[in-house]
C-alpha positions as CSV (number, residue, x, y, z in Angstrom):
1,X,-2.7,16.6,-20.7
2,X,-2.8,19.1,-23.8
3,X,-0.5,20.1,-26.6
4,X,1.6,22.2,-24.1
5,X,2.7,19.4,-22.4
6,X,4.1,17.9,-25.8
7,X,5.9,21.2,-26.8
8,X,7.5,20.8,-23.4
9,X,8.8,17.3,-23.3
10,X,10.3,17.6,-26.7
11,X,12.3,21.0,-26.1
12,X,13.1,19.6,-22.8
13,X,14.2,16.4,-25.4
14,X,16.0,18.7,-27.7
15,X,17.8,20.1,-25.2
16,X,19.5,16.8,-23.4
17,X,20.3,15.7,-26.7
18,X,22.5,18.9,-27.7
19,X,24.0,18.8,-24.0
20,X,24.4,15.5,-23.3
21,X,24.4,13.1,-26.9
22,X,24.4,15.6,-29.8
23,X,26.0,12.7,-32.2
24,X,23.7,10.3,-31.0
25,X,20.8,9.3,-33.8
26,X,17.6,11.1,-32.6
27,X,15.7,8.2,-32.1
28,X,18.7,6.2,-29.7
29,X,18.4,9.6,-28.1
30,X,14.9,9.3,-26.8
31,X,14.7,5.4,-25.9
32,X,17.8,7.0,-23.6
33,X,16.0,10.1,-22.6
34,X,13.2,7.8,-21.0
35,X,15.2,5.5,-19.5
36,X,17.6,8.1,-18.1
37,X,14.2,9.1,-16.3
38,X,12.5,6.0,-15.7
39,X,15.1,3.8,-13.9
40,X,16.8,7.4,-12.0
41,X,16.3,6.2,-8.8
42,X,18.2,3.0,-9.7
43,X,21.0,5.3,-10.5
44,X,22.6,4.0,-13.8
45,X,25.5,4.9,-14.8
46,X,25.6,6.1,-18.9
47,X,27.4,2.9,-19.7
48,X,23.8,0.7,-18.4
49,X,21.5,3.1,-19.9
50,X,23.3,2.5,-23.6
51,X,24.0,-1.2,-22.8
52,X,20.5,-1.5,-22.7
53,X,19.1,-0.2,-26.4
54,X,17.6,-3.2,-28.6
55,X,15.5,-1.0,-31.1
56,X,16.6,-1.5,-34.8
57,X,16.1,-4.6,-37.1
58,X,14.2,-7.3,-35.6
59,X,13.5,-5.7,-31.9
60,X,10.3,-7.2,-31.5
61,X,8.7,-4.0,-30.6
62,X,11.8,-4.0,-27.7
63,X,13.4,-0.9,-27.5
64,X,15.1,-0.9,-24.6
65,X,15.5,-4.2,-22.0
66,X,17.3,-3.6,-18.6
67,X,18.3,-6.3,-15.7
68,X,18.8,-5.3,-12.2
69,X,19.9,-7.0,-9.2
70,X,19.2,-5.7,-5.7
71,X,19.4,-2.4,-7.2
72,X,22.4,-2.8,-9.5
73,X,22.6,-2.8,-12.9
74,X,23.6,-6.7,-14.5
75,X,25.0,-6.0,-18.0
76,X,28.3,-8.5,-18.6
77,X,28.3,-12.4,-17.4
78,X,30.2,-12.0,-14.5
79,X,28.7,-14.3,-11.7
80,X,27.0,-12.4,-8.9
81,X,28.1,-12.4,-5.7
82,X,25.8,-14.5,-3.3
83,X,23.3,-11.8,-2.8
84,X,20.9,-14.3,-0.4
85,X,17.9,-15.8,-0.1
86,X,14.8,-13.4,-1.9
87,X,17.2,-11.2,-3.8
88,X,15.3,-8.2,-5.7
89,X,15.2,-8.8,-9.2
90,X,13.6,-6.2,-12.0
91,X,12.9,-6.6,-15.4
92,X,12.4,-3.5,-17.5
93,X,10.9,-3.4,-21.1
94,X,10.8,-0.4,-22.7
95,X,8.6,0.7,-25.8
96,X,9.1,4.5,-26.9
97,X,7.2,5.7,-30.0
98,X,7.1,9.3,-31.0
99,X,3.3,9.0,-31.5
100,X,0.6,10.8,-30.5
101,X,-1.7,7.9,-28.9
102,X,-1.3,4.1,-27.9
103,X,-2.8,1.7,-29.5
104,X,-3.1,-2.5,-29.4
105,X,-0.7,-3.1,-32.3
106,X,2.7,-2.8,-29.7
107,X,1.3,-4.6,-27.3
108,X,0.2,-7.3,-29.3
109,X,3.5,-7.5,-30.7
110,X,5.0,-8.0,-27.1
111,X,2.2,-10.9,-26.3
112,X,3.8,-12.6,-29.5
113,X,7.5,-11.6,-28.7
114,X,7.7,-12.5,-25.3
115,X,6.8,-16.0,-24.6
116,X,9.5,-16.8,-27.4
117,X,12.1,-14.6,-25.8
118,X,11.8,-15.1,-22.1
119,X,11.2,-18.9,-22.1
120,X,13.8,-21.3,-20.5
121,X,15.2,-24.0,-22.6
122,X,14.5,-21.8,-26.4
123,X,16.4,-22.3,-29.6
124,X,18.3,-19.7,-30.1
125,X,19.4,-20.3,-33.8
126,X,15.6,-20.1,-34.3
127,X,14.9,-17.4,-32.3
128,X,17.5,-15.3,-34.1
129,X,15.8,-15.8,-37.0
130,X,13.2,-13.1,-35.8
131,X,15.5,-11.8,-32.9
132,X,18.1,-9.3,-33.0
133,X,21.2,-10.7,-30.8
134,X,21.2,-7.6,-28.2
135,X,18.0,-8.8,-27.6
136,X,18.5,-12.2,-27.3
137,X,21.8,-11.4,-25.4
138,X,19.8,-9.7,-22.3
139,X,17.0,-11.9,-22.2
140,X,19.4,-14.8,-22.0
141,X,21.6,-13.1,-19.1
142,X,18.1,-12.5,-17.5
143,X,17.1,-16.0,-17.9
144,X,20.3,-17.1,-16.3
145,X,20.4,-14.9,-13.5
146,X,17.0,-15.7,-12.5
147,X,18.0,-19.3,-12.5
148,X,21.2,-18.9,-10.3
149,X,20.0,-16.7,-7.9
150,X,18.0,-18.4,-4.7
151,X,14.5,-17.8,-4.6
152,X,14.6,-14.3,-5.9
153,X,11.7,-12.0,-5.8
154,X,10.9,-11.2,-9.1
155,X,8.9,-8.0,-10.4
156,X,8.9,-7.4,-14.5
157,X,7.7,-4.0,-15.7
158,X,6.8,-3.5,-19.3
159,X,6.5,0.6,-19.6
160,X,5.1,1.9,-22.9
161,X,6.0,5.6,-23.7
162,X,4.4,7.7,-26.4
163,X,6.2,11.1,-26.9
164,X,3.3,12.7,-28.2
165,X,0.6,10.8,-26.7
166,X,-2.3,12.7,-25.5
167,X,-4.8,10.1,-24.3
168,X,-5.1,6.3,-23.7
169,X,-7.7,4.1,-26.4
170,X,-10.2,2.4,-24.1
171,X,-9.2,-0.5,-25.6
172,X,-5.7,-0.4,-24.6
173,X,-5.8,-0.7,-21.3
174,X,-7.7,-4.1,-21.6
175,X,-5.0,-5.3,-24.3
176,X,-2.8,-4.2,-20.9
177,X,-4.6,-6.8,-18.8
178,X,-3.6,-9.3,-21.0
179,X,-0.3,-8.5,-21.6
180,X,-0.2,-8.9,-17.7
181,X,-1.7,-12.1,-17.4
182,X,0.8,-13.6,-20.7
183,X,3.8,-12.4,-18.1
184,X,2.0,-14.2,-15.1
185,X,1.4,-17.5,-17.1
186,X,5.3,-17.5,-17.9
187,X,7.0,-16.6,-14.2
188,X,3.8,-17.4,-12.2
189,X,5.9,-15.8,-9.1
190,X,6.5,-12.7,-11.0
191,X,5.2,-9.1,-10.0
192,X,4.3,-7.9,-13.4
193,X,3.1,-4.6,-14.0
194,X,2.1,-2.4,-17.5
195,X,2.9,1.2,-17.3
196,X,1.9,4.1,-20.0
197,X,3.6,7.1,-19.6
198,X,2.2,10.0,-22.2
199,X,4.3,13.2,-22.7
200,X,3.4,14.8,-19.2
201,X,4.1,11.6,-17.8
202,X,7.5,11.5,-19.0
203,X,8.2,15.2,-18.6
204,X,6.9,14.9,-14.8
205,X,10.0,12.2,-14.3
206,X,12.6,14.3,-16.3
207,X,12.0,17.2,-13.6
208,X,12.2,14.9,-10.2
209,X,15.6,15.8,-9.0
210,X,18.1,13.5,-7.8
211,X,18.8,13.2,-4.5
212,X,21.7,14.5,-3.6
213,X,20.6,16.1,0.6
214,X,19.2,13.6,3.2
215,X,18.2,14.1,6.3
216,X,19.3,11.3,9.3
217,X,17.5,11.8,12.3
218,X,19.2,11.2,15.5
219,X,18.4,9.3,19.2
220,X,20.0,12.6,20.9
221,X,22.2,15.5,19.9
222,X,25.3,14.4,18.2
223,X,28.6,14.7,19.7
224,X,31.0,16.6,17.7
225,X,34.7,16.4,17.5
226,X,37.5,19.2,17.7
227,X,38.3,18.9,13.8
228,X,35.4,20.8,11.9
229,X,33.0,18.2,10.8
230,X,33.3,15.0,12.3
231,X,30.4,13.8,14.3
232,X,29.3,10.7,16.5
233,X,25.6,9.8,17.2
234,X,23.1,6.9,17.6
235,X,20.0,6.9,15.4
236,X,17.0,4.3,16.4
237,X,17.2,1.2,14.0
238,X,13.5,2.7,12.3
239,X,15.4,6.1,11.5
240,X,18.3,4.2,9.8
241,X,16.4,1.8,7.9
242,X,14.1,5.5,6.4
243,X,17.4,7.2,5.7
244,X,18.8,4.0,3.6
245,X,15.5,3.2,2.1
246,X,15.0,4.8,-2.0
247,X,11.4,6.6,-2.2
248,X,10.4,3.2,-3.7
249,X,11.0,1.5,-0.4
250,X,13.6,-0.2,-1.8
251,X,17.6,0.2,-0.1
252,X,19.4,2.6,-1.8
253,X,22.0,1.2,-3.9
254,X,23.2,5.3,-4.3
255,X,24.6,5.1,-0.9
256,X,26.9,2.4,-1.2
257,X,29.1,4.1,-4.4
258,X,27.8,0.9,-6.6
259,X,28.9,-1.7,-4.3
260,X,25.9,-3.5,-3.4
261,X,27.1,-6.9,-5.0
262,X,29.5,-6.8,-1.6
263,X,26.7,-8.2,0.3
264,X,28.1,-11.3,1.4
265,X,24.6,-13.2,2.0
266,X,23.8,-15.3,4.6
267,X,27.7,-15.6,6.1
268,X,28.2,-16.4,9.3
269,X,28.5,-12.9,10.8
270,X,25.2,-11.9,8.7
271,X,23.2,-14.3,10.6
272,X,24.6,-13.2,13.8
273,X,24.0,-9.6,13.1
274,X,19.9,-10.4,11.9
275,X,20.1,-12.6,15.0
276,X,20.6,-9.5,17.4
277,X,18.4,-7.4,15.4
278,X,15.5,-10.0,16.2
279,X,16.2,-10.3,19.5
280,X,14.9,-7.2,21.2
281,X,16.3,-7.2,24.7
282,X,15.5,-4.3,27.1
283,X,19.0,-4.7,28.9
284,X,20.9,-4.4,25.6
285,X,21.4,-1.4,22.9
286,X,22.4,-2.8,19.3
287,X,24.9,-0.4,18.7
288,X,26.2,-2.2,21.8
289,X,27.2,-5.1,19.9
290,X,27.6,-3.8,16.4
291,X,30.7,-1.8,14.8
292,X,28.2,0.8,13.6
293,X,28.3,2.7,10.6
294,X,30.4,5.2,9.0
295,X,28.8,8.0,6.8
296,X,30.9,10.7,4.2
297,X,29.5,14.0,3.2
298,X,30.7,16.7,0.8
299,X,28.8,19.0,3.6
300,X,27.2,18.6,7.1
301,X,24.4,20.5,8.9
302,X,23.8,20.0,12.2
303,X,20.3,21.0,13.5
304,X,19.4,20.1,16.9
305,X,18.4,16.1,16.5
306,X,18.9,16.0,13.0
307,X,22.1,15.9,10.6
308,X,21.4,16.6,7.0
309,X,23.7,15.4,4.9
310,X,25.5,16.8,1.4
311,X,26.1,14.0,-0.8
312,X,26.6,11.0,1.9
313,X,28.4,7.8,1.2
314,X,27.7,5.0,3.5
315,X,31.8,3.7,3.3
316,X,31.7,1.2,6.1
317,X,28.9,-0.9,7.5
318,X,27.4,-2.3,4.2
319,X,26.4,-5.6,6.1
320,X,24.9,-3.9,9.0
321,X,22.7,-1.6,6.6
322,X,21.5,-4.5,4.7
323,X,20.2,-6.8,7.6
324,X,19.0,-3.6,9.0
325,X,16.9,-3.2,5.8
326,X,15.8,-6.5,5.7
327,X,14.6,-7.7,9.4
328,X,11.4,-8.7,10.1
329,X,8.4,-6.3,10.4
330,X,7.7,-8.0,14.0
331,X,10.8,-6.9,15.2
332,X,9.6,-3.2,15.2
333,X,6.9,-3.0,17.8
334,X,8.3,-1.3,20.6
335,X,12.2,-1.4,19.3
336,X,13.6,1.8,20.7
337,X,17.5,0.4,20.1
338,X,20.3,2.3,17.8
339,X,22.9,1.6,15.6
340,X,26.0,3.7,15.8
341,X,27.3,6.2,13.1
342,X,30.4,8.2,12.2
343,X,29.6,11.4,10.5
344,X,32.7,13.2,8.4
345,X,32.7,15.9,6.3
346,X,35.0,15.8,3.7
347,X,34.4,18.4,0.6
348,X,38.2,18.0,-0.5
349,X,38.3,14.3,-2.9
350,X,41.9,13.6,-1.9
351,X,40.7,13.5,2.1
352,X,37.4,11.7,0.7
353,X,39.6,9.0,-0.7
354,X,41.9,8.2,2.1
355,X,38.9,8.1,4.5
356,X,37.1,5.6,2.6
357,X,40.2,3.3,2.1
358,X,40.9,3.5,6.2
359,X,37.2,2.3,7.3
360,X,37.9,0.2,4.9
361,X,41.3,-1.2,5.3
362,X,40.0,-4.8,7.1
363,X,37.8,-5.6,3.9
364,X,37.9,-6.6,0.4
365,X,38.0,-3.9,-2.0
366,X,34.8,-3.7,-3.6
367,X,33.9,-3.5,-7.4
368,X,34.8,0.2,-7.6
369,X,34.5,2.3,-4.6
370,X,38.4,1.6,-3.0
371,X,40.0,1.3,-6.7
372,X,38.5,4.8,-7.5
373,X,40.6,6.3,-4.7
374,X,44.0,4.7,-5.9
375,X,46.5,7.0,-6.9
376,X,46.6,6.0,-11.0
377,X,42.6,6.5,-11.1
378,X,43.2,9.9,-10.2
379,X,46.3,10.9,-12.8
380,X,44.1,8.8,-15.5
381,X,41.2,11.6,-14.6
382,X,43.6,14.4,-14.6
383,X,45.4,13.6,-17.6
384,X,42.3,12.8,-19.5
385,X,40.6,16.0,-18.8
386,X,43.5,18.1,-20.7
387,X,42.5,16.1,-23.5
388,X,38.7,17.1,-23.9
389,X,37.8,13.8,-21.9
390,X,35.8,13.1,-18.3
391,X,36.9,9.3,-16.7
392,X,34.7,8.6,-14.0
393,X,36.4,6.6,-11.8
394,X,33.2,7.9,-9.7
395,X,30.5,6.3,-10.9
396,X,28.0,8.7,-12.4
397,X,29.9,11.5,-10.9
398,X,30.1,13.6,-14.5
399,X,27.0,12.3,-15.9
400,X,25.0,13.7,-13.2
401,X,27.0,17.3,-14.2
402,X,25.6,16.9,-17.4
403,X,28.6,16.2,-19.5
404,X,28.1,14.7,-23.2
405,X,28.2,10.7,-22.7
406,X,30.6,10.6,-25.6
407,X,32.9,12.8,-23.5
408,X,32.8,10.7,-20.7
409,X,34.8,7.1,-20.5
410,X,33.6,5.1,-17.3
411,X,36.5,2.8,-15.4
412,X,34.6,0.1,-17.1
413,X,35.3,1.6,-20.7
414,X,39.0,2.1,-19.7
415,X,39.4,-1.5,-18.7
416,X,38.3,-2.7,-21.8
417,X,40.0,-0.7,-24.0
418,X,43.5,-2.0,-22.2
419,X,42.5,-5.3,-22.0
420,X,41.6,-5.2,-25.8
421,X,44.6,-3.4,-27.1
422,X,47.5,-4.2,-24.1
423,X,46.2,-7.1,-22.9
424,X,44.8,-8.4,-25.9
425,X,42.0,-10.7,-24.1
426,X,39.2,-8.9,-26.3
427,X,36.8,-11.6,-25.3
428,X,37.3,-10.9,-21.8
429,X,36.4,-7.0,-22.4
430,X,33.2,-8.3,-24.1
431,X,32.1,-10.9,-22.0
432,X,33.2,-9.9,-18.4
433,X,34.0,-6.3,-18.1
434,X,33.8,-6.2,-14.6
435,X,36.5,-8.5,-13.6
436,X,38.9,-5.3,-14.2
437,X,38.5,-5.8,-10.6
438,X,39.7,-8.8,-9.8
439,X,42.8,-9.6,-7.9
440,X,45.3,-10.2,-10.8
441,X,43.4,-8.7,-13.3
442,X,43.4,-5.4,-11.8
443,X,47.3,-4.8,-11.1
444,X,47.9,-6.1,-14.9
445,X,45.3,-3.4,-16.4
446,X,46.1,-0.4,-14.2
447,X,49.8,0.0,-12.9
448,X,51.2,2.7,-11.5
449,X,54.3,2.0,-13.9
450,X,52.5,2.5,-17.3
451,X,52.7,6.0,-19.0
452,X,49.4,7.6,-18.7
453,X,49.4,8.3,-22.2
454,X,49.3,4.4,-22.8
455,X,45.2,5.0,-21.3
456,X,44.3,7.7,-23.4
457,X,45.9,5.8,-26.6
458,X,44.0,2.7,-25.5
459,X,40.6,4.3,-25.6
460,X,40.8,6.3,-28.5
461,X,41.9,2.8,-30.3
462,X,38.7,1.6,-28.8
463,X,36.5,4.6,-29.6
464,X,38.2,4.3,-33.0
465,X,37.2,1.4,-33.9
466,X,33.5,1.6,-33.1
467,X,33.7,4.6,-35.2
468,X,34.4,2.9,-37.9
469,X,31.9,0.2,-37.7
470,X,29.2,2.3,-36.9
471,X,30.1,4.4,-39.9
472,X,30.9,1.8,-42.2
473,X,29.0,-1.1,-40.4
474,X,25.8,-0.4,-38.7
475,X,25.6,0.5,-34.7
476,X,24.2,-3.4,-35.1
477,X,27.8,-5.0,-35.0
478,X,29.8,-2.8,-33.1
479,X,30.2,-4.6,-29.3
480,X,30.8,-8.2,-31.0
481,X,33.4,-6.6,-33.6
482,X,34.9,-3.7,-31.9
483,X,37.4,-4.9,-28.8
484,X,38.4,-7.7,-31.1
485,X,39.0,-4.9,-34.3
486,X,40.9,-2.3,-31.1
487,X,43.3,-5.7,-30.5
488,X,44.2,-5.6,-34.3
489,X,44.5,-2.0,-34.9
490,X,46.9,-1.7,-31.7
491,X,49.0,-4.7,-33.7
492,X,49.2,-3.0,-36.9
493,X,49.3,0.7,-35.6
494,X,52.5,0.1,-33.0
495,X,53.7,-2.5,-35.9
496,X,53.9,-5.2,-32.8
497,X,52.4,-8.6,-32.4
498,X,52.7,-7.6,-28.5
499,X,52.8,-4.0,-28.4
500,X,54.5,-2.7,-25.5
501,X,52.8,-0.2,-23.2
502,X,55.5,2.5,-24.4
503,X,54.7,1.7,-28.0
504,X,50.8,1.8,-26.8
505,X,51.6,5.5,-25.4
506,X,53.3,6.7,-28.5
507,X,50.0,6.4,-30.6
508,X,48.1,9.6,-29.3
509,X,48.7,11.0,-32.9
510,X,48.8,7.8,-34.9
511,X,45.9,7.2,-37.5
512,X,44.7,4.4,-39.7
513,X,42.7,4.1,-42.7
514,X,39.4,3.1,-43.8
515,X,41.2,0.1,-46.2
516,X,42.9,-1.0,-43.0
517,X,40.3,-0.8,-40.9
518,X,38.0,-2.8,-43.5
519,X,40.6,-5.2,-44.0
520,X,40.8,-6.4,-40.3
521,X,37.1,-6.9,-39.8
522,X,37.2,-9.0,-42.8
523,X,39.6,-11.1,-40.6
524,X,37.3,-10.8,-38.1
525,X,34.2,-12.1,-40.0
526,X,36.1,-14.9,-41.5
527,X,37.2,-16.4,-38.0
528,X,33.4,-16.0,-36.7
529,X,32.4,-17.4,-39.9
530,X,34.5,-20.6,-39.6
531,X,34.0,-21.1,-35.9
532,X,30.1,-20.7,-36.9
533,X,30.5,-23.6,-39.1
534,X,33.0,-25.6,-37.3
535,X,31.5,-25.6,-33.4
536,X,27.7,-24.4,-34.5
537,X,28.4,-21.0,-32.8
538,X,25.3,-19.4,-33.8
539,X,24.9,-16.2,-32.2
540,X,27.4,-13.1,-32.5
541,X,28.2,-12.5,-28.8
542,X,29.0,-15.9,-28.0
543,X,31.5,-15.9,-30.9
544,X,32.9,-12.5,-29.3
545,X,33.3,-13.9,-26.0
546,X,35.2,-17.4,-27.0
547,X,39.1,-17.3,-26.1
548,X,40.1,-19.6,-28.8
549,X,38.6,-17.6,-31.5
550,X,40.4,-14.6,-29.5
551,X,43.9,-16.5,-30.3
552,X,42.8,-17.3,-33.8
553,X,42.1,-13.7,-34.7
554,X,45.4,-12.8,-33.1
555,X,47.3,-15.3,-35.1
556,X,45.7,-13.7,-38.7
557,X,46.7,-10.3,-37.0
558,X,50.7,-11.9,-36.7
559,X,50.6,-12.3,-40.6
560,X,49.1,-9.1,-41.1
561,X,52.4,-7.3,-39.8
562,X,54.4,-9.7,-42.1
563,X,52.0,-9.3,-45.1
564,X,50.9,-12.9,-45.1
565,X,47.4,-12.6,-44.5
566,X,45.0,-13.9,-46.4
567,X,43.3,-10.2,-47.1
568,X,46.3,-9.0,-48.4
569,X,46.2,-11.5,-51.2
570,X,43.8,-11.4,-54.5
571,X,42.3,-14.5,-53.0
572,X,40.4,-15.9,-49.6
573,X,41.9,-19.0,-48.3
574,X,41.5,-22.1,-50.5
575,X,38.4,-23.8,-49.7
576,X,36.7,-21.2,-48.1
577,X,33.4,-20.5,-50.1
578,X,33.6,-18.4,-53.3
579,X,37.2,-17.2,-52.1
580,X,38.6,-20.9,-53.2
581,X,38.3,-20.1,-56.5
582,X,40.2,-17.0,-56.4
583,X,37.0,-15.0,-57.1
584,X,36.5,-12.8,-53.7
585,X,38.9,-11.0,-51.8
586,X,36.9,-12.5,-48.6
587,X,35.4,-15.4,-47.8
588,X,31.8,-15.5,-48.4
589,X,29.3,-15.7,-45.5
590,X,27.0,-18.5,-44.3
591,X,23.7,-17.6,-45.0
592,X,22.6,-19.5,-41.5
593,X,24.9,-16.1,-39.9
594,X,22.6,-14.1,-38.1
595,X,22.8,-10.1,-38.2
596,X,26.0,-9.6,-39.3
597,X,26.6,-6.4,-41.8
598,X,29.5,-5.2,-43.7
């Protein structure tokens, strides 16, 4: 490597950051410029890659920590799906420095860090002591995933990237070693690996493209249909299981639009399915006794034996795929049998849509894939592009254009600005973001009845408030403050103590000001700070995620609208620290509560 290949990563640098994140601090920017490249064949969506950032105060040399389960990205606490026996979990740790060598002080750091952080059973008051809580927060959902899930295989990879590096200390490598053999001692199952990746290295990932064209190769020439781009084929079982296989021999989560938490396991009808797959019988073709497979593609290309394929969507036959993927290697000596598959092209979205939801009209909806075709995702999109914005009810869809992630507000996003500022369940929009999805939750967050200006008011709340306590906060409090702080401001702003979804609607043009805004996280802090000293709820998150702290924070908001509340007043509430006397205009904070700024 030479000094070219640092000129070129960082204009290549410069360059995202003005597309994609030009209000993003520079050094956020290129912890999410690496992993943007790192985990791409993972296929994160924005929304991961930021949920992922530790660096700051008290990171532990951490500046970036992401958790993925077969393939998909685990960033709220919603229980996974049973994902079966030897489900793929990865554990990424991420170290960029804008440096121009490695050296043994980071990972020296990490042999320190991590057997305090990724230890079952630790003491997380202590721990915060030299922790910051994001941290903490994803080590802990790793911890717990690892321990719910049955048997999984387990790989960790620590990856160290220098911006400016140009060579690698002899010494460093050993320090590697180590570092590799301190992760062994802790998960002695674990596949650990240490990974430096110098400018080129990093620049070499930024240009692999995303794969957007594959190739199926077919048993014997396709039939096609009278309708222009519909095709029927069998493909031999080894040709499937290369076209839904990721070029790190892993199956490719991209195919599935997100939902690989569907896997139902070892069910019944899974078993039966790997059953028949084992059983090679001359006198019996698979596709025989299997549904098959249906396959959507913005564009088709027929060519003899071979299909290649424009984008394709596997929308029906996610069991089949994955016990395809996962049979034995004996089972492929001499296995000549197919699986059926359903080719359609669809370029228009609307047809997409409506073809996804038929195959699909027998099974649960999944996470995202069905609700993204429902009619209110598509207004929500359309009435949110007149207004500068890009919701992806497609997951990655307008990141993978390029669009600035500010610009962009993911289905998850949307979710939990309505269930902060409608719904008012902050803690829920903290804690489980994902159960937007849910029977029950869903119809109550997206109906086809509410104004579509009540979404756009809902996010800008949102948006609004971490605004403010980035600006007058620090980025370090802004996901355990801000869906509580959108709840308040949607109080105070429609004047409502349940604001309606009209009222909601009616603030695209309503504003608030800094005092208010600084008012209401003092109400905040002061219900985190009593439930801190009344239930021993140490760390931020888990004070974010608690319901009855929810309805106590609601409650201060009611007297805020009547111009009761405390904050209004010269004084805190009577025997509340400093504010008892009359001396404070807040109460004052424990000094036992971890990161908290103001």
């Amino acid at each position: 490597m030479n000094a070219n290949d640092v000129f070129l990563l960082q204009s290549m640098i410069d360059r995202d950051q003005k597309r994609s994140a030009p209000n993003m601090a520079a050094a956020r920017h290129q912890t999410f410029f690496v992993a943007k490249q790192l985990l791409k064949k993972l296929n994160p969506g924005h929304d991961d890659l930021l949920s992922g950032i530790v660096d700051g105060e008290k990171d532990c040399g951490v500046d970036g920590m992401y958790l993925f389960a077969n393939s998909l990205c685990v960033r709220d606490e919603t229980p996974l799906k049973v994902l079966g026996r030897r489900a793929r979990l990865d554990l990424y740790i991420l170290q960029v420095k804008n440096t121009s060598g490695f050296t043994e002080a980071p990972i020296e750091k990490l042999m320190l860090s991590l057997p305090k952080i990724l230890v079952f059973g630790r003491d997380e008051e202590r721990l915060a002591e030299t922790v910051n809580s994001r941290l903490i927060e994803i080590s802990r959902r790793f911890l717990d995933t690892y321990r719910t899930l049955d048997l999984p295989e387990l790989r960790i990879f620590v990856v160290f990237a220098s911006l400016k590096a140009q060579y690698l200390h002899p010494g460093v490598e050993r320090k590697a070693n180590e570092l590799r053999e301190c992760l062994s001692a802790l998960f002695g199952a674990a596949e650990p690996s240490v990974t430096f990746l110098d400018a080129a290295a990093v620049a070499d990932l930024s240009r692999e493209p995303l794969r957007v064209t594959r190739k199926l190769q077919l048993a014997e020439n396709p039939i096609s249909t009278d309708t222009a781009g519909g095709y029927v084929a069998v493909v031999r079982l080894a040709d499937y299981e290369r076209f839904i296989t990721g070029a790190n021999g892993e199956l490719d989560g991209t195919l599935f639009e997100a939902n690989v938490r569907d896997y139902e396991g070892s069910t019944d009808v899974n078993k039966s399915i790997q059953e028949t797959l084992e059983t090679v019988d001359a006198a019996e073709d698979f596709w025989w006794l299997n549904n098959g497979v249906t396959v959507v593609a913005s564009k088709v290309r027929p060519a003899n034996k071979m299909l290649e394929l424009e984008s394709p969507q596997i929308v029906n036959g996610l069991q089949t795929s994955t016990e395809i993927y996962k049979r034995k290697p004996t089972s492929y000596r001499g296995d000549n049998r197919s699986v059926l598959i359903k080719v359609i092209e669809a370029k228009d979205n609307v047809v997409r849509d409506r073809i996804i939801r038929a195959t699909n009209s027998q099974t649960e909806f999944g996470p995202s894939a069905l609700r993204a075709t429902d009619r209110v995702q598509r207004q929500i999109e359309e009435y949110l592009s007149e207004r500068g914005l890009y919701y992806e009810r497609r997951r990655r869809y307008y990141f993978n254009l390029g669009m600035p992630v500010e610009r962009i507000v993911s289905i998850d996003q949307m979710g939990q600005a309505v269930l902060s500022v409608l719904v008012q369940t902050p803690h829920v929009a903290r804690a489980n973001p994902s159960t937007i999805f849910d029977r029950g939750v869903y119809e109550v967050v997206f109906d086809n009845k509410f104004e579509l200006a009540m979404y756009y008011s809902c996010v800008k709340t949102l948006r609004a408030a971490a605004d403010h306590l980035t600006i007058d906060g620090g980025i370090g409090i802004v996901e355990d403050y801000q869906y509580h702080l959108a709840m308040l401001l949607g109080m105070v702003l429609t004047g409502q103590e349940r604001p309606t979804t009209v009222a909601i609607a009616r603030l695209e043009e309503a504003d608030f000001t800094t005092a208010t805004a600084r008012d209401l996280v003092k109400v905040i802090q002061y219900e985190y700070e009593k439930a801190h000293r009344s239930k021993r709820i140490l760390m931020l998150d888990r004070l974010a995620k608690d319901e009855l702290i929810t309805e106590q924070v609601r409650d201060r908001g009611k007297e805020y609208l009547r111009g009761d509340c405390w904050v209004q007043k010269a004084a805190a509430p009577s025997g509340v620290g400093r504010g008892s006397r009359g001396k404070s205009s807040r109460p004052s904070r424990s000094r036992g509560f971890p990161n908290q700024r103001s």
